[in-house]
C-alpha positions, 0 to 999 in steps of 0.5 A: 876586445878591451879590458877592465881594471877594477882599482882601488884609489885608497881613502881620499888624499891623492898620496894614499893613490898607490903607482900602480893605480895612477899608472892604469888611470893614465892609460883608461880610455874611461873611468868608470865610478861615482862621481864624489871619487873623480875629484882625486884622480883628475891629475893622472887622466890622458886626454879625452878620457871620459869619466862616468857617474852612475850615482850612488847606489847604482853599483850594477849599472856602473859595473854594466856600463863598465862591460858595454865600454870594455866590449867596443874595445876600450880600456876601462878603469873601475874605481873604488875607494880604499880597496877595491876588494873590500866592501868595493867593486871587484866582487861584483865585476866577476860576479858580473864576469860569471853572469854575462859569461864574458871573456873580458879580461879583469885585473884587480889593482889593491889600494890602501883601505880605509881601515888601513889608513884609520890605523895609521892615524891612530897608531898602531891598533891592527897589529894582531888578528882582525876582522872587518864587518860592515853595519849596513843591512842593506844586502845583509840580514841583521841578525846574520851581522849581529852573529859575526859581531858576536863572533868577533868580540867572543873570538877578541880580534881587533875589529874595524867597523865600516858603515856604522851609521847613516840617516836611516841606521841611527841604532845598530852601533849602540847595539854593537857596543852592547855585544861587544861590552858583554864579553869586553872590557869597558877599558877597551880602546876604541878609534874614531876616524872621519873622512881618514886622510882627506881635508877634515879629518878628524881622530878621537881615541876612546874607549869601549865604556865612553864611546858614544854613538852620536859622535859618529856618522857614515864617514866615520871609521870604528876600530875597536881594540882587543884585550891586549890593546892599550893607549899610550899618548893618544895613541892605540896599540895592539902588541903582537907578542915581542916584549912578553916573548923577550921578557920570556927569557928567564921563565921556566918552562911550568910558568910559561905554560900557566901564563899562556893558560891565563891568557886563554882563560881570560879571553874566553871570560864573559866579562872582561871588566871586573877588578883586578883582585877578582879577576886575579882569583878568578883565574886561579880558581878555573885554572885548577878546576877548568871550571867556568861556572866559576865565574858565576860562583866566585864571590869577592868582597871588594878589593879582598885579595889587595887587602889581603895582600897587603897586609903580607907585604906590610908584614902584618899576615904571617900565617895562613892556617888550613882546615885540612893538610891538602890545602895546607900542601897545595900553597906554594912553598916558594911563595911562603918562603919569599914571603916569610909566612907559615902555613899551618893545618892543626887537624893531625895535632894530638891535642885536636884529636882529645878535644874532639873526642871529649867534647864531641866535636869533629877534628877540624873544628877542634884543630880550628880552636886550636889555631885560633887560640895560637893566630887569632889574626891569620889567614883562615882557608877552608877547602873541605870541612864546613863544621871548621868554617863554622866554628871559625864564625861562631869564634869571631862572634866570641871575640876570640878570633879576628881573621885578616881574611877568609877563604870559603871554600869547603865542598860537599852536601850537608851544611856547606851552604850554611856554612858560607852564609853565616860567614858574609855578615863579617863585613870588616873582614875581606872575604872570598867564597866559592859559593854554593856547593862546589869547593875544595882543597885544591881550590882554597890552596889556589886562591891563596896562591893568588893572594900571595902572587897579586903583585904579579896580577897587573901583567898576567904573569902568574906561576912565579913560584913554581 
């Protein structure tokens, strides 16, 4: 009785042939494969061994002539390129094994991937989790590959695609591009391998946004990165975590544990290309509700927290005054002190309560008068009155007030909305709002921790403060 070798003879070039592979092909009496891969072995085969092509697309028929051989008694190599074991001919041959309830013995001999040796070329992109799916829906239902490319954008693996196009399969990468934009970065690298390690090879480092699927054919390796990839000289890296773990030395304890909830916050987003300064506020505002409708809710002007930001650090904001004191307390009090600015809640001042009680007003509208007449150019955060809000608008359309940004944030049922309507026209001022009726304290506090913490933003390290 013979035997069966199933070898994978890796991508193409005679080097990427692993010695264990070379060796079982010296010793075949037949190698069994499709005839383009005979090219690469023809150096190792012993003398009078034969070599036989079924054609592509044939795969049961080399792997029944591989059993009728291995039955006369004869050595018998089945060849794969990359790894036998990945889109290759070991599955079939034990299927195979199972139906014919043969005893003929199997051995599996690994050979480097294409995947693999695309990674190699474009530096380093499957150093974290990855997955691997095939574009071809010859043998797989569509709608069964779009749920695992659906998977593996929403799970943020590094993700090689094999088969992505061919004569008859012209759109099923342009709808993957699609999946994968829904919850990726347009920023997201991606890498173009072409016939990986053999004559014309050809690279191209890209990105998610740019990638255009008439730049590739069937012998085109994809790899797209994750949320932590990056290029760097033409090059792909996906970094598994030692530089963030080395620079993790001087953080307490409460900070490590906001960064790693950041990280998660951010990978579970359903978009992962909004500004920077959004994305920043966005963080914060789930981080403390747990909330992710807030990401259909929370509203930015364009670049509000940078400008805000840096009218801090130029020294131009030194005052963020709150409508009530449990804002004012939820602000980090090491932030406010490294930063030089005072953070004030005019609600329990005597003078609010005899304005409010001799002009019929609430206490927070008469407090916000108050501040207005002392920092008409402070920071104004609202996270629970929406009279205070609007007094705010109506003192900026009398020219008493001009905020260097608002927090919109109040919460409940009766003139919330209204409220942050009426505070969006102000164009010329940097606004953020919590639309609709959902707010809070915590959350306009929070959002301000983000404005005096965006030079933290780049590297996603928030909780410095704490």
């Amino acid at each position: 009785m013979g035997k069966i070798i199933i070898a994978g003879i890796g991508p193409g070039s005679r080097e990427d042939i692993t010695p264990a592979v070379c060796e079982a092909i010296s010793t075949a009496d037949s190698v069994v494969g499709y005839k383009y891969y005979f090219q690469f072995i023809q150096p190792f085969l012993k003398p009078g061994c034969e070599c036989i092509d079924t054609g592509m697309k044939r795969e049961r028929e080399r792997a029944e002539q591989a059993y009728l051989l291995a039955e006369q008694g004869q050595t018998v190599v089945v060849i794969s390129s990359g790894d036998a074991g990945i889109y290759g001919m070991a599955p079939l041959m034990f299927e195979m094994q199972r139906e014919r309830q043969s005893s003929i013995e199997l051995e599996v001999l690994p050979g480097i991937s294409a995947f693999q040796k695309a990674a190699s070329l474009l530096g380093a992109p499957i150093g974290h989790d990855l997955c691997i799916i095939s574009l071809s829906d010859l043998m797989t239902p569509w709608e069964m590959i779009e749920r695992r490319i659906r998977a593996a954008a929403m799970g943020d693996f590094v993700t090689a695609v094999y088969n992505p196009k061919s004569q008859g399969r012209y759109w099923q990468l342009y709808r993957l591009k699609e999946l994968f934009l829904d919850t990726r970065s347009g920023e997201t690298p991606v890498g173009l391998v072409r016939q990986a390690g053999r004559d014309d090879q050809q690279v191209t480092v890209t990105t998610l946004a740019t990638l255009n699927p008439e730049d590739v054919d069937m012998l085109t390796l994809v790899i797209i990165g994750n949320s932590q990839s990056f290029i760097h000289n033409n090059h792909i890296i996906t970094p598994r975590g030692y530089y963030r773990e080395q620079s993790a030395g001087n953080e307490k304890p409460g900070q490590l544990i906001m960064m790693e909830s950041f990280r998660t916050i951010s990978s579970e987003l359903r978009r992962q290309d909004y500004p920077l300064g959004h994305k920043w506020a966005l963080l914060h505002a789930i981080h403390t509700t747990a909330d992710f409708d807030m990401e259909q809710i929370l509203y930015t002007d364009e670049k509000a927290v940078e400008t805000i930001y840096n009218k801090v650090n130029e020294g131009k904001l030194t005052t963020i005054v709150t409508d009530v004191t449990m804002v004012t307390s939820g602000i980090r009090k090491g932030a406010l002190q490294r930063l030089g600015i005072e953070a004030k809640c005019y609600l329990s001042d005597p003078r609010a309560t005899e304005m409010a009680t001799a002009l019929g007003i609430t206490r927070t509208q008469a407090g916000i008068r108050l501040a207005v007449e002392e920092h008409p150019d402070a920071l104004f955060a609202f996270g629970n009155a929406p009279t205070a809000l609007m007094e705010l608008c109506d003192l900026i359309r009398k020219g008493k007030a001009r905020p260097a940004g608002i927090i919109a944030a109040p919460v409940g049922f009766v003139h919330v909305c209204e409220s942050k309507h009426m505070v969006k026209p102000f164009s010329d001022i940097p606004k953020i709002i919590v639309e609709g009726r959902k707010g809070g304290s915590n959350l306009a506090a929070t959002l301000c921790n983000a404005i005096l913490t965006f030079d933290d933003a780049g590297q996603l390290k928030p909780g410095r403060d704490l």
